[in-house]
Backbone as a chain_set.jsonl record, in Angstrom:
{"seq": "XXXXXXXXXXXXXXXXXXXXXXXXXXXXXXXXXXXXXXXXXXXXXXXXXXXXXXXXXXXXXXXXXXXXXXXXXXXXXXXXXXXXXXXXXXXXXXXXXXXXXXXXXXXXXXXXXXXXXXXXXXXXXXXXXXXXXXXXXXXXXXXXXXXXXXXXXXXXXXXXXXXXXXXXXXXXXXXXXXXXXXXXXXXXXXXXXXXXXXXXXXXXXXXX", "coords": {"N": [[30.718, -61.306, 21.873], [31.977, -58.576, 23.062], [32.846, -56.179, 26.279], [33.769, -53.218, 25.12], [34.008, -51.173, 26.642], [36.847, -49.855, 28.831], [36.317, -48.321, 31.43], [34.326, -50.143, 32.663], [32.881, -52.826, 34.825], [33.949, -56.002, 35.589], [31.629, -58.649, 34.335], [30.198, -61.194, 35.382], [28.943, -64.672, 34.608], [26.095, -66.592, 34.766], [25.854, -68.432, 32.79], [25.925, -69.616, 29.923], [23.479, -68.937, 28.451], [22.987, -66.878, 29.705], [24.739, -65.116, 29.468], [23.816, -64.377, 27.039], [21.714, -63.303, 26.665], [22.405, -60.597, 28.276], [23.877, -59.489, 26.906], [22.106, -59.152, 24.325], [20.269, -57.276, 25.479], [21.641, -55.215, 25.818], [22.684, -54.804, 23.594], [20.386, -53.854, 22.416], [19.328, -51.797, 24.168], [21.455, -49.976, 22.976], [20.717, -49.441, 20.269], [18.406, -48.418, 20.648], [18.888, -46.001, 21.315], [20.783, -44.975, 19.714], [18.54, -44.308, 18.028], [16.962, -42.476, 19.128], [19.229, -40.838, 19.35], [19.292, -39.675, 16.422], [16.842, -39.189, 15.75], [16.308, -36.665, 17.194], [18.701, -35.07, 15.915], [17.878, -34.864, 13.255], [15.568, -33.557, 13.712], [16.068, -31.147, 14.374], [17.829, -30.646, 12.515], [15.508, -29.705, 10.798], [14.45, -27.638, 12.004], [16.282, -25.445, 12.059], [15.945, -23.963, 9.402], [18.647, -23.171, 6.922], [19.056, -20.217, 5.414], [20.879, -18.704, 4.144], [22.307, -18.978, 1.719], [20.44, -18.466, 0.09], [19.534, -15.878, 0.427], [21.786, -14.578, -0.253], [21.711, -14.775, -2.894], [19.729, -13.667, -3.683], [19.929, -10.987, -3.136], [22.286, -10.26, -4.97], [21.007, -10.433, -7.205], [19.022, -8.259, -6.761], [20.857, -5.99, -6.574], [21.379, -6.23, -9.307], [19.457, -5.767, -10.732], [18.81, -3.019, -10.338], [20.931, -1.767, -10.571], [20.899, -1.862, -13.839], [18.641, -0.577, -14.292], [16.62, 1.141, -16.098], [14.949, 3.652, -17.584], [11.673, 3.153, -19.431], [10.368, 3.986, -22.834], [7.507, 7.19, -22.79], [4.344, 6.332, -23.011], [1.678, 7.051, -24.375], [-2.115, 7.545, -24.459], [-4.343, 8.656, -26.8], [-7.11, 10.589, -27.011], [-10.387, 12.134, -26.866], [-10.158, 13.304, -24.381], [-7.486, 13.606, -23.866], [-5.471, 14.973, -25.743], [-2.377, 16.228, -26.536], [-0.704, 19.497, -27.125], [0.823, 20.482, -29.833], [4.334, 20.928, -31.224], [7.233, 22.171, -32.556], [9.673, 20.931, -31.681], [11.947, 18.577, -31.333], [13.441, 16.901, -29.181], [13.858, 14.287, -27.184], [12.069, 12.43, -24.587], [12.733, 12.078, -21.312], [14.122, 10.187, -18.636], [11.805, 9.913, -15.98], [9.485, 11.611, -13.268], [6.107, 11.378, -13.861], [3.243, 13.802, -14.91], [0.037, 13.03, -15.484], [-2.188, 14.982, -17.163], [-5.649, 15.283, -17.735], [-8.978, 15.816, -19.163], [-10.486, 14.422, -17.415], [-9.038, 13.652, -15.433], [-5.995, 14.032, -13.041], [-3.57, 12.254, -13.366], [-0.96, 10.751, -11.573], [1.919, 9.04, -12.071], [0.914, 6.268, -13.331], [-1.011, 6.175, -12.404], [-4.368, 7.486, -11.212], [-5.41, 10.038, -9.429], [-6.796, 12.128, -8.863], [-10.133, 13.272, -9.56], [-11.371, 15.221, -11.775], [-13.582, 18.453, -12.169], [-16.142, 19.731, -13.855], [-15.753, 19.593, -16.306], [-13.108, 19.009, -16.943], [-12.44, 21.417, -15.981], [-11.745, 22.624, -13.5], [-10.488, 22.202, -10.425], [-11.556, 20.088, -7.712], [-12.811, 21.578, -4.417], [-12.283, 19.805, -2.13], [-9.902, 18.286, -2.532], [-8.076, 20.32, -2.39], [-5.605, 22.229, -0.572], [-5.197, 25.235, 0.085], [-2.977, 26.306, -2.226], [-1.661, 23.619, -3.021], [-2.467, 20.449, -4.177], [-3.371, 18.277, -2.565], [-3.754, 15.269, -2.894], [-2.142, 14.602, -5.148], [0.378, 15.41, -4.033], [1.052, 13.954, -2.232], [0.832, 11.527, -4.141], [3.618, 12.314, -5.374], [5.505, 12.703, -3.409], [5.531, 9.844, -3.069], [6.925, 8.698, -5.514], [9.164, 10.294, -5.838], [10.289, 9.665, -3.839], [11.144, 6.911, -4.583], [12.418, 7.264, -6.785], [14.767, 8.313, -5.878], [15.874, 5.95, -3.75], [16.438, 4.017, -6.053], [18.394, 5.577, -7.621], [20.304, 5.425, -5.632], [22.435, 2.978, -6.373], [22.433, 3.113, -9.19], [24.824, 4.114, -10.85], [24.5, 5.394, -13.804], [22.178, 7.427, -12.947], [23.481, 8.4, -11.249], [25.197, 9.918, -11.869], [23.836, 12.421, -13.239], [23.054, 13.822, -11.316], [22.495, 17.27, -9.616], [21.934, 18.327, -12.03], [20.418, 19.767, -15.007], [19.289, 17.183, -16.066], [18.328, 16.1, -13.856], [16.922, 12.717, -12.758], [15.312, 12.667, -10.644], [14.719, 14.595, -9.835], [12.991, 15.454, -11.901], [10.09, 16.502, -13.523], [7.974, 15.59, -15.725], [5.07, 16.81, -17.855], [1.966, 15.646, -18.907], [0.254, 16.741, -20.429], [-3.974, 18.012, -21.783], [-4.212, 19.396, -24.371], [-6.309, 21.61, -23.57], [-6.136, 22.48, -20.971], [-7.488, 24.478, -17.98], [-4.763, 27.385, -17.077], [-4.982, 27.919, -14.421], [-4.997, 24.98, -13.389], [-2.892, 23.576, -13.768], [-0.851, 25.321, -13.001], [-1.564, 25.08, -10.368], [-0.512, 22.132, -10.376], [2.314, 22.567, -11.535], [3.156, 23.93, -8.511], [2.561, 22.568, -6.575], [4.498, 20.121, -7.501], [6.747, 21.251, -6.905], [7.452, 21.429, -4.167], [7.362, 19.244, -3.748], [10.595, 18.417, -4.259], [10.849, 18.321, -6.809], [11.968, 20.002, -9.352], [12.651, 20.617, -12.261], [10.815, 20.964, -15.014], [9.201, 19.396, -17.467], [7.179, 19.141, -20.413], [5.356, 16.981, -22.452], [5.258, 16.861, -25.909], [3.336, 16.495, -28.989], [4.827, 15.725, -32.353], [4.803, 18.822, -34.712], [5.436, 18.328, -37.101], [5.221, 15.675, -37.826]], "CA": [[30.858, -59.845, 21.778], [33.373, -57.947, 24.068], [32.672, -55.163, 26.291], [34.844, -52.35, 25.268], [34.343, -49.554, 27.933], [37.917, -49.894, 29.724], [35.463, -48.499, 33.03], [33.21, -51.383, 33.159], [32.977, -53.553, 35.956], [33.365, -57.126, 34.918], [30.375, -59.256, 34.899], [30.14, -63.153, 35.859], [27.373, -65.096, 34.156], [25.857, -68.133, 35.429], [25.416, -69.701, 32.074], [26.155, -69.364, 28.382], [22.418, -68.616, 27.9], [22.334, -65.564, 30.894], [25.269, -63.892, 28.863], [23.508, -64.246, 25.487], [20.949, -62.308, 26.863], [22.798, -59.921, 28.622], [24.516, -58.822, 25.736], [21.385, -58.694, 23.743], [19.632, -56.622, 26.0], [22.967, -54.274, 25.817], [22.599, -53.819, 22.06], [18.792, -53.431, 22.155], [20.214, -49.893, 24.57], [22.267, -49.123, 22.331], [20.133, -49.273, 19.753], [16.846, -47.296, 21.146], [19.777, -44.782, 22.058], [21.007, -44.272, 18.732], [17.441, -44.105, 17.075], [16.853, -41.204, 19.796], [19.961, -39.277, 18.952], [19.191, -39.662, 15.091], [15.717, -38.458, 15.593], [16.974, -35.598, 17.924], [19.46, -34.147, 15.08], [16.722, -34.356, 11.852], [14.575, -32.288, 13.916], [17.136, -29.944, 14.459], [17.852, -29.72, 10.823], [14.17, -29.416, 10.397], [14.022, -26.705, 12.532], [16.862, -24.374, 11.82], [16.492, -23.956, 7.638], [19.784, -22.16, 6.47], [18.543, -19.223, 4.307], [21.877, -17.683, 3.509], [22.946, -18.864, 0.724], [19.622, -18.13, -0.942], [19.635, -14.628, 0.536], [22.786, -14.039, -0.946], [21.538, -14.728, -4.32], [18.64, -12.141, -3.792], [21.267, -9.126, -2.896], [22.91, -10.15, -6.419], [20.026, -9.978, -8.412], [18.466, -7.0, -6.66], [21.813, -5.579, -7.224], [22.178, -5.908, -10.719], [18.403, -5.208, -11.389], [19.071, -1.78, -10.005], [22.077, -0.914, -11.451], [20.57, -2.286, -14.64], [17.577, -0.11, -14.138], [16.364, 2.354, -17.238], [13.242, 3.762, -17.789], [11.274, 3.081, -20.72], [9.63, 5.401, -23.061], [6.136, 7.203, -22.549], [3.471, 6.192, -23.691], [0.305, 8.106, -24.202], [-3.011, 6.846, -25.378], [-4.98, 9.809, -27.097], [-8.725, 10.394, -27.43], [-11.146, 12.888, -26.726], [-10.0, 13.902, -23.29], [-6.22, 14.106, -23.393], [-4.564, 15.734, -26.694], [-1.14, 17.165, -25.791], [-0.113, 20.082, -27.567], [2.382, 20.469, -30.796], [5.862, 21.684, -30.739], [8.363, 21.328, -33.308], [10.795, 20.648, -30.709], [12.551, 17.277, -31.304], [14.315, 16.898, -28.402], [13.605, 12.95, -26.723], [11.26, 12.04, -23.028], [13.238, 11.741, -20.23], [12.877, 9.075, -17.717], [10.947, 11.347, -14.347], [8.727, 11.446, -12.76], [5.35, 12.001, -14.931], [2.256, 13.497, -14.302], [-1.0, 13.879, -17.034], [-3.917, 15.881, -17.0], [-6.415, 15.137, -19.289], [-10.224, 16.525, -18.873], [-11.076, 13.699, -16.503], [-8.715, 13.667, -13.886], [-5.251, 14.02, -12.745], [-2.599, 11.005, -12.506], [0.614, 10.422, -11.388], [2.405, 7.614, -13.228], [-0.634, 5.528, -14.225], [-2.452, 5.936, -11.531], [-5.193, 8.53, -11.214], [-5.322, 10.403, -7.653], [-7.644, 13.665, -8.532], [-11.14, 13.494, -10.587], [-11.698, 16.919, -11.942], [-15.067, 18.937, -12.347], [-16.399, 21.219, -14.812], [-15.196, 19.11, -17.846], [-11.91, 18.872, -16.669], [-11.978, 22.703, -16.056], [-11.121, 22.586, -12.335], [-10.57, 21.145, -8.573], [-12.583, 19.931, -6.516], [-12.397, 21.652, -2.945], [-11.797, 18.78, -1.003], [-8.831, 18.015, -2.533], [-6.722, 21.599, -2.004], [-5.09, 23.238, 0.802], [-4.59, 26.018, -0.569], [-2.55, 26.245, -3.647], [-1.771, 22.59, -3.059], [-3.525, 19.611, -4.352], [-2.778, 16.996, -1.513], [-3.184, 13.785, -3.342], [-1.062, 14.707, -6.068], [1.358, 15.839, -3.467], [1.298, 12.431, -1.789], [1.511, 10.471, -4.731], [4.918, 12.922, -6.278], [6.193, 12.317, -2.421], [6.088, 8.506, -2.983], [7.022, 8.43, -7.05], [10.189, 10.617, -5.732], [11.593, 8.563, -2.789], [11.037, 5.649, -5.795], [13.538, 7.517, -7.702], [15.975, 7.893, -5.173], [16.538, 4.628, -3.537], [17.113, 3.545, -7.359], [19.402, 6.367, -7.848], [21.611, 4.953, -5.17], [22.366, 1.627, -7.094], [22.006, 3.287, -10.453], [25.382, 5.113, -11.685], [23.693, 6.361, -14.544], [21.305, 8.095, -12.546], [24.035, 9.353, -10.132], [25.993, 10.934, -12.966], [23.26, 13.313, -13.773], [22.619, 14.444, -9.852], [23.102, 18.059, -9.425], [22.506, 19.01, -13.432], [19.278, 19.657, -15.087], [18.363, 16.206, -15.995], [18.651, 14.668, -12.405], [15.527, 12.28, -12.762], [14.92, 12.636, -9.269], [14.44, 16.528, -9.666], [12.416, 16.235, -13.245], [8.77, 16.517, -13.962], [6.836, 15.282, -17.332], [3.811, 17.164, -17.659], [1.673, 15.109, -20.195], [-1.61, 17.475, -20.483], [-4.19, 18.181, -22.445], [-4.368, 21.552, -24.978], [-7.453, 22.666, -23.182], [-6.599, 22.406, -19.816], [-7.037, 25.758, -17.617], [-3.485, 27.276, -16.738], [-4.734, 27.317, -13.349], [-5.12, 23.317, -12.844], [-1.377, 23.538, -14.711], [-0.115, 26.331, -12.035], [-1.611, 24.325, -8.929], [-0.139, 20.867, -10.175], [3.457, 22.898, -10.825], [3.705, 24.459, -7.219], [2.77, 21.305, -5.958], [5.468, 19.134, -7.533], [8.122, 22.259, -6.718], [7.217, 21.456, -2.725], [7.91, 17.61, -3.468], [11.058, 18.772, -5.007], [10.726, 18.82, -8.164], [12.127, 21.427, -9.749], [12.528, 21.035, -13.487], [9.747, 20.681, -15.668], [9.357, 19.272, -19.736], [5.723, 19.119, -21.493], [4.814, 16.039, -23.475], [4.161, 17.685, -26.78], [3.4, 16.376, -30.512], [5.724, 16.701, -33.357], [4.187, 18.965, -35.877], [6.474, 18.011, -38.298], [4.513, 14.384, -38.076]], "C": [[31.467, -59.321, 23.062], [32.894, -56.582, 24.259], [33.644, -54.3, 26.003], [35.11, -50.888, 25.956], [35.31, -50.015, 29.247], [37.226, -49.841, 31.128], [34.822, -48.98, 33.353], [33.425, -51.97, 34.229], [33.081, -55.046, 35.192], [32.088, -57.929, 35.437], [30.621, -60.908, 34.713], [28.782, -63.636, 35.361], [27.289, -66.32, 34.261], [25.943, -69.268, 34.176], [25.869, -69.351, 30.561], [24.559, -68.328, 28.166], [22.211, -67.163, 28.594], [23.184, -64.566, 29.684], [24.996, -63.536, 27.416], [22.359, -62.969, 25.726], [21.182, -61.189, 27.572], [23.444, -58.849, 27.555], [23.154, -58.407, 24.458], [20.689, -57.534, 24.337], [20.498, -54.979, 26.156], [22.685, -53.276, 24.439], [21.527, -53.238, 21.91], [18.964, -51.882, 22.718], [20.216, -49.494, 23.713], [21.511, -48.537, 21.178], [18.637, -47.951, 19.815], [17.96, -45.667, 21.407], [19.831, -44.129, 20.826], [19.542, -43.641, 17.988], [16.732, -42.582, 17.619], [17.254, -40.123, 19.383], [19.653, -39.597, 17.186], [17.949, -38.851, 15.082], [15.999, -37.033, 16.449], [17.89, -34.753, 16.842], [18.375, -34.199, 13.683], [16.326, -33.347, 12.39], [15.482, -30.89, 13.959], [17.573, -29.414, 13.519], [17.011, -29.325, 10.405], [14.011, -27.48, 10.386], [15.085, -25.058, 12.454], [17.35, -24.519, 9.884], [17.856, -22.477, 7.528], [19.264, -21.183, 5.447], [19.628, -18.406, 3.72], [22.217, -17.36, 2.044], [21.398, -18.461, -0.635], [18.979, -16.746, -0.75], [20.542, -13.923, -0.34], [22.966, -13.701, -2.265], [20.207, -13.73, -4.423], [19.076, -11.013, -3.499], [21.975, -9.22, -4.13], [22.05, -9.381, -7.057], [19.403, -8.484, -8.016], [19.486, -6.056, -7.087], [21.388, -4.992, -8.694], [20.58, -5.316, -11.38], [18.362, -3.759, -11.406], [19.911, -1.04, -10.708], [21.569, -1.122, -13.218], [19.283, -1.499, -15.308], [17.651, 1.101, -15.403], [14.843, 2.529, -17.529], [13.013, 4.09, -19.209], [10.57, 4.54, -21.252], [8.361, 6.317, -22.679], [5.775, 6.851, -23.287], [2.184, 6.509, -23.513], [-0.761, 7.484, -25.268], [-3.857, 8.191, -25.625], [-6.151, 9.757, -27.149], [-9.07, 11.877, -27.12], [-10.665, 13.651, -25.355], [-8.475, 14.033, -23.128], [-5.586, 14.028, -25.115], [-3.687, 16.566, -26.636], [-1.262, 18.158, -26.866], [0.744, 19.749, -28.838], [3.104, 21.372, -30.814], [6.67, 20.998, -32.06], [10.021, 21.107, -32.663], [10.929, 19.327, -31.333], [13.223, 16.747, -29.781], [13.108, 15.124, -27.571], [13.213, 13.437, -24.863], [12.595, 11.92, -22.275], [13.143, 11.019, -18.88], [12.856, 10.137, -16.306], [10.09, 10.837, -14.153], [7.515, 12.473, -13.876], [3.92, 12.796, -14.23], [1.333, 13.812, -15.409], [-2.245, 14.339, -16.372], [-4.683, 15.677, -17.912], [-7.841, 16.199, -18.753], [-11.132, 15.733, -17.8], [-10.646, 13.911, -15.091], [-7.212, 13.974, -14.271], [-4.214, 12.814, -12.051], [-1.455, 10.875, -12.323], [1.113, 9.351, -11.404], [1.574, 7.343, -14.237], [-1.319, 5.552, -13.237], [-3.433, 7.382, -10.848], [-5.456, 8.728, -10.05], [-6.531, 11.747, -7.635], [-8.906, 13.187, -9.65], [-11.087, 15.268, -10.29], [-12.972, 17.068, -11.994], [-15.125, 19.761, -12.93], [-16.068, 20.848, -15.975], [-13.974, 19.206, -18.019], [-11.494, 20.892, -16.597], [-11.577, 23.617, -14.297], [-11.175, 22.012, -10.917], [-11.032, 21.18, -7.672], [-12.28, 20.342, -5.363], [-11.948, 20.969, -2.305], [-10.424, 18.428, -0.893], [-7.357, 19.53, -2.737], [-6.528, 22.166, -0.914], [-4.286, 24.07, 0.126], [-4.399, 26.311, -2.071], [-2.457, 24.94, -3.958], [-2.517, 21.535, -3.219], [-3.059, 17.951, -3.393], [-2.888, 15.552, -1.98], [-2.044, 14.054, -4.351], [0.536, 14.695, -5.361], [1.892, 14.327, -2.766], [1.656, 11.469, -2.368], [3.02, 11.082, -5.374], [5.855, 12.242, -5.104], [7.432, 10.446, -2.656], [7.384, 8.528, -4.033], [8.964, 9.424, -6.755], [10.737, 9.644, -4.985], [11.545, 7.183, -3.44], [12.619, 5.982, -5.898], [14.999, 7.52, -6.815], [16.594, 7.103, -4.397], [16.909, 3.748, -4.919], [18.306, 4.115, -7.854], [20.786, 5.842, -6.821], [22.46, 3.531, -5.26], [22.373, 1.707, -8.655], [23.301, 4.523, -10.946], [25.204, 6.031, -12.835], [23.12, 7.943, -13.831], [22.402, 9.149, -11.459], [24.604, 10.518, -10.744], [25.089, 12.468, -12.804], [22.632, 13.946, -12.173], [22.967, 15.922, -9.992], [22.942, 19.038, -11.12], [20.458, 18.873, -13.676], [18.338, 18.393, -16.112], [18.632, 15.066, -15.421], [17.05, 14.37, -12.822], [14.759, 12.4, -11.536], [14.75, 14.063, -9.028], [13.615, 16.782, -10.825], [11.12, 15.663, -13.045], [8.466, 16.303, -15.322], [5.415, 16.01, -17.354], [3.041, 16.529, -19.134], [0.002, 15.58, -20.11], [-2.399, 17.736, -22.054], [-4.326, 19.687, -22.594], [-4.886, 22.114, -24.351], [-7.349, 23.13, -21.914], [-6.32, 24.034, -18.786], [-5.315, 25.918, -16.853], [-3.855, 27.451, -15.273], [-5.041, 26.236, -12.343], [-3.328, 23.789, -13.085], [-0.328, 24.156, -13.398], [-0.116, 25.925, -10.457], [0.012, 22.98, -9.256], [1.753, 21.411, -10.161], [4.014, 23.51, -9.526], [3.416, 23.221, -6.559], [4.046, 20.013, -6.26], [6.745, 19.736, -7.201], [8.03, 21.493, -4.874], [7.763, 19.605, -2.313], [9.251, 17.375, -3.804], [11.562, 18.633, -5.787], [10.678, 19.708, -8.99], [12.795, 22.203, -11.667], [11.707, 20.061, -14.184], [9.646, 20.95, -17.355], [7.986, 19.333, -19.606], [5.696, 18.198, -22.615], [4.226, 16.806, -24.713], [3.817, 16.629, -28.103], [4.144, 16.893, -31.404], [5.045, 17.208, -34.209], [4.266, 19.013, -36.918], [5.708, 16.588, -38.729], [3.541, 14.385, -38.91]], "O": [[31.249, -59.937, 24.105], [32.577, -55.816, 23.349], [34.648, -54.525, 26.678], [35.936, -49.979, 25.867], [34.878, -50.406, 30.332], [37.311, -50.768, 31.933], [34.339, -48.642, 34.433], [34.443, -51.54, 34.77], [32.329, -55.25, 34.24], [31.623, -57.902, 36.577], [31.248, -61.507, 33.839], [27.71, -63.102, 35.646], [28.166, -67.124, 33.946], [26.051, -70.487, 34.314], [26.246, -68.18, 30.578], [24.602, -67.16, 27.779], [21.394, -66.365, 28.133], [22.671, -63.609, 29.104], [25.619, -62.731, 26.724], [22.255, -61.944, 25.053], [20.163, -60.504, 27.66], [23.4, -57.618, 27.565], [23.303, -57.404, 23.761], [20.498, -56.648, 23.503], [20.004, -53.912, 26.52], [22.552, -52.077, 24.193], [21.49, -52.152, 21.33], [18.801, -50.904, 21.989], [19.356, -48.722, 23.291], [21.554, -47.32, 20.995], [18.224, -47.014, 19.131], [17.565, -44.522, 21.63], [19.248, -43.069, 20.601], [19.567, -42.537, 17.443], [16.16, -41.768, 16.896], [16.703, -39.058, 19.105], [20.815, -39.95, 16.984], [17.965, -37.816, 14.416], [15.597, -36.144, 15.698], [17.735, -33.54, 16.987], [18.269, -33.084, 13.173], [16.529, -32.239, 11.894], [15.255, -29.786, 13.464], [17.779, -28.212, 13.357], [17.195, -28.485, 9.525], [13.727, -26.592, 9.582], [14.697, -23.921, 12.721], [18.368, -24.901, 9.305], [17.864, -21.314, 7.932], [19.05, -21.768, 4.385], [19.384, -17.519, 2.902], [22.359, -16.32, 1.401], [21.475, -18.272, -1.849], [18.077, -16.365, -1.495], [20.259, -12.939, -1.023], [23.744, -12.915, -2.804], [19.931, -13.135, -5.464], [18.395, -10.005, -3.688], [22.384, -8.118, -4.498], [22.11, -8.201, -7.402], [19.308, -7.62, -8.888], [19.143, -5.254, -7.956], [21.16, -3.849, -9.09], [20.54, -4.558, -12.349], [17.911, -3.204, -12.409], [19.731, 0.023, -11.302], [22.082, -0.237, -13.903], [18.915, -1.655, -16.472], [18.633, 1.825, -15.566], [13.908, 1.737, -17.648], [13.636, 4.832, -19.968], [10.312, 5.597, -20.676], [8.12, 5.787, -21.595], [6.36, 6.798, -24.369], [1.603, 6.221, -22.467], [-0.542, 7.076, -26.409], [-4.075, 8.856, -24.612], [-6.519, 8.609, -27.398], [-8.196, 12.744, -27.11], [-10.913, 14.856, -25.404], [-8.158, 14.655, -22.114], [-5.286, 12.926, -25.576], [-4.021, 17.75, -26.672], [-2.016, 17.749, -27.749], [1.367, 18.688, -28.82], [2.798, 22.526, -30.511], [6.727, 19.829, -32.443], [11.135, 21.15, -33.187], [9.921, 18.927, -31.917], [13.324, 15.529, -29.927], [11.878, 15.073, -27.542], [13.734, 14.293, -24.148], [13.564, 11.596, -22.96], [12.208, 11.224, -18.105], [13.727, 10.876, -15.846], [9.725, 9.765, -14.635], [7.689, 13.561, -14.423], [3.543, 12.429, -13.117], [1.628, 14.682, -16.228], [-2.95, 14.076, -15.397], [-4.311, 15.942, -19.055], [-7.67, 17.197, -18.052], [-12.203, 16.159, -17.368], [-11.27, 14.178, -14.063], [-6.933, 14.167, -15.454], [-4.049, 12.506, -10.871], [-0.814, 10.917, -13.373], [0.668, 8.539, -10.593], [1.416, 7.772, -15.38], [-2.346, 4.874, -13.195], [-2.946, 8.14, -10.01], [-5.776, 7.748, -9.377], [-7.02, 12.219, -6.609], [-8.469, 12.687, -10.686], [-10.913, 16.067, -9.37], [-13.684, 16.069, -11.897], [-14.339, 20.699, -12.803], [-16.042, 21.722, -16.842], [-13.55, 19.473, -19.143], [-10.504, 21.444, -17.075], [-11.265, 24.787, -14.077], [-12.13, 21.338, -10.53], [-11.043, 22.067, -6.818], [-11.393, 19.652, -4.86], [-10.984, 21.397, -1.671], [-9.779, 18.266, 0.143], [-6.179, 19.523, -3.096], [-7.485, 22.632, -0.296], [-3.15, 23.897, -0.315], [-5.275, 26.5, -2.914], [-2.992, 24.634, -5.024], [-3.425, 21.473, -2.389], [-2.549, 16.892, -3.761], [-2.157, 14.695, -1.483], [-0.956, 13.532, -4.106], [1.553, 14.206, -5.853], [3.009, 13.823, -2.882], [2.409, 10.604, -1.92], [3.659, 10.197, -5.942], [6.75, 11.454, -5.405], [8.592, 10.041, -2.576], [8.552, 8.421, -3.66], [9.879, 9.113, -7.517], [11.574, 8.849, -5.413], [11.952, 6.259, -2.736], [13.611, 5.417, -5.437], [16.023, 6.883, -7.06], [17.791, 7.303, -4.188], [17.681, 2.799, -4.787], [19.171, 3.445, -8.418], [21.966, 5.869, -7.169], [23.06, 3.079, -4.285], [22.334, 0.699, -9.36], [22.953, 5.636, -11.338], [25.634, 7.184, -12.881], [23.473, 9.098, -14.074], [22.158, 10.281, -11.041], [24.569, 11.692, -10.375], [25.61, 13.474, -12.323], [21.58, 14.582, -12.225], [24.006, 15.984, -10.649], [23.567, 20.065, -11.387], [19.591, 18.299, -13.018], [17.247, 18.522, -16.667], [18.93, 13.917, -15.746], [16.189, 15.202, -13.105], [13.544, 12.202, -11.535], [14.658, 14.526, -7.891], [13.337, 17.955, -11.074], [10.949, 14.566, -12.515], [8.91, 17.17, -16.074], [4.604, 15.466, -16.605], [3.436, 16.852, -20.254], [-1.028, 14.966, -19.832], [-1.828, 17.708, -23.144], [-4.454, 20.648, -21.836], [-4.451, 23.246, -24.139], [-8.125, 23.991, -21.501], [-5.245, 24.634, -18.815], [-4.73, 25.003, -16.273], [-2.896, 27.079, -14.597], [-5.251, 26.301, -11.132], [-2.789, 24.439, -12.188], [0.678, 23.598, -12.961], [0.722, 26.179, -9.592], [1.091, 22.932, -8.665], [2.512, 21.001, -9.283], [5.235, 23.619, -9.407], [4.345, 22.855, -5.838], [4.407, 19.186, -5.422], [7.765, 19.049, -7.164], [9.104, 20.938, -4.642], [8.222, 19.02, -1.332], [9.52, 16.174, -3.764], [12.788, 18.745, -5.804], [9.647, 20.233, -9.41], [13.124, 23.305, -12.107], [11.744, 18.833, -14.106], [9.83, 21.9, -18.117], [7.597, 19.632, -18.477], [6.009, 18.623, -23.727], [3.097, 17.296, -24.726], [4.435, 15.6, -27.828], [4.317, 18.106, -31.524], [4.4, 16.367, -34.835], [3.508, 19.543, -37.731], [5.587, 16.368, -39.934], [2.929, 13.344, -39.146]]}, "num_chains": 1, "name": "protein.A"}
């Protein structure tokens, strides 16, 4: 075996047997060297994982889920404590922001933020300042800045900006018949302040 580093020095060996082992002891180097730098670059792949390309495929999909985005119909479960109204209106839900009243409590989406008192006949102190009912107001806050980071990803939704059925400006009121008009009169000045500024009524067809 032949050194091939041109800058070597040559070497003189007393014996056949000195340069057998000279040269072994060469490769054995070389060897522990390479096994070094091999273990030296794994870790290095270990240690810096590439995440791009599987970022890149989560900005698609969020993408297209967005733009893709439509809101389903309501749906209202009836009983004893929440019976909307009838209307022979026809006219179809609109996807908004919702809120129902029944005789229990007060929720926004599906999720209930106010118990009422009095048999659903009005609000508890704690929760008004004022005219305002501060959870309600907190959860319309969120349930809006929902609507409009969807709206900017959602041509649909942009179309209708500026007209009266921007979803990001509409209210659902899904109450019951009984409920006093002033629970009804709090919960609309409170969703006007979040702004929300046109308001439908979940009714019954009485044509059904």
């Amino acid at each position: 075996m032949a050194d091939t580093n041109p800058n070597a020095r040559p070497v003189s060996f007393a014996d056949d047997d000195a340069r057998q082992e000279y040269f072994e002891r060469k490769a054995k180097r070389r060897y522990r060297s390479d096994v070094r730098k091999y273990r030296r670059e794994a870790e290095a792949d270990h240690a810096e994982l590439n995440l791009t390309a599987m970022m890149d495929m989560m900005t698609i999909l969020l993408v297209f889920l967005l733009k893709s985005y439509g809101a389903s119909g309501i749906n209202v479960s009836m009983n004893n404590d929440l019976m909307p109204p009838t209307s022979t209106s026809t006219l179809m839900a609109l996807p908004a922001v919702t809120v129902t009243i029944t005789r229990k409590d007060i929720a926004v989406g599906e999720r209930g933020v106010v118990q009422l008192a009095d048999d659903g006949q009005s609000i508890p102190p704690q929760y008004m300042k004022g005219l305002v009912i501060a959870p309600v107001k907190s959860a319309l806050d969120g349930e809006v800045k929902k609507l409009n980071n969807i709206a900017k990803y959602n041509p649909a939704m942009r179309a209708k900006e500026g007209t009266d059925k921007d979803p990001t400006k509409m209210l659902i009121i899904v109450g019951d018949k009984r409920m006093p008009y002033k629970i009804l009169f709090s919960v609309l000045g409170t969703a006007g302040l979040s702004g929300l500024k046109y308001f439908k009524f979940l009714t019954l067809s009485s044509n059904s």
